[in-house]
N, C-alpha and C positions, 0 to 999 in steps of 0.2 A: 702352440703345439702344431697345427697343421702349415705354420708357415716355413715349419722346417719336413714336411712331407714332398715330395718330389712330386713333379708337372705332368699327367697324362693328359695327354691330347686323345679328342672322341670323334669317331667314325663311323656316319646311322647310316642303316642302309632303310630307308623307308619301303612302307610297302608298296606293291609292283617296283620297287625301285630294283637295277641292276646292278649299282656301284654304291660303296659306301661313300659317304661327303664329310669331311672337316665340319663339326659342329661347334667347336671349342674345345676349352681344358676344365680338369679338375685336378684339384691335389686330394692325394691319397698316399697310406702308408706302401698298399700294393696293390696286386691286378685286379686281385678280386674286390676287396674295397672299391676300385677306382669305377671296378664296371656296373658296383652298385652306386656310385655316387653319380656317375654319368648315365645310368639308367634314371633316377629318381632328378635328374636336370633336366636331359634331352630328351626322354620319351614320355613325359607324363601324361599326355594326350593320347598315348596309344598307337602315337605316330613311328614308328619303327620297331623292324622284323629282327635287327639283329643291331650288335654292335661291337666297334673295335676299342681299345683304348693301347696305346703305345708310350712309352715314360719317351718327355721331349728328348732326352738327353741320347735316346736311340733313334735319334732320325738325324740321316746322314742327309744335308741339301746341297746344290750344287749354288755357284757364286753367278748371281745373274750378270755381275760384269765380265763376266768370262761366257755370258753362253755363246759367244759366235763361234769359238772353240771347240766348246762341247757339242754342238749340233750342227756344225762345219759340214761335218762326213755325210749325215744324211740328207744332204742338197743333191749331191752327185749319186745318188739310188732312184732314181723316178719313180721306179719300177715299185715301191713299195708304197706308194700313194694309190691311193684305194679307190682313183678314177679308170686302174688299168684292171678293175673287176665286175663283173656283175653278178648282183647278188640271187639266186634263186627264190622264186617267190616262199616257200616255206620258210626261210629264215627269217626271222622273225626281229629277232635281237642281232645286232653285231656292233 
């Protein structure tokens, strides 16, 4: 039965954490399901604030033998390398 459920991929955001991380998959019938089956996987410690889950089949990737391609254009930007900034000391996160 669950072999024909589709693939959610899971996304924790632990706590003090800022970004959610790739923790793995779970199969389920849908969202709700999945965010209980990947809560009751990857949180059982109490380790994570929130969580994502996305069916594999909706994640679009790019082809790494092609990234010189795709990230060709942002060589010739300097300007967006985050050595031509300084940060003010209130900022905390960035």
């Amino acid at each position: 039965m669950s072999k024909d459920w589709p693939l959610w991929e899971v996304f924790v955001r632990a706590r003090g954490g800022l970004d959610h991380r790739h923790v793995g998959s779970v199969h389920a019938p849908d969202a709700e399901m999945a965010l209980r089956h990947a809560r009751d996987t990857y949180t059982r410690r109490m380790e994570g604030v929130s969580l994502w889950v996305v069916k594999s089949t909706d994640i679009a990737a790019s082809d790494p033998d092609q990234s010189g391609e795709l990230f060709e254009p942002a060589q010739t930007k300097i300007y967006r390398h985050p050595t031509f900034y300084e940060l003010p000391d209130a900022v905390k996160h960035m």
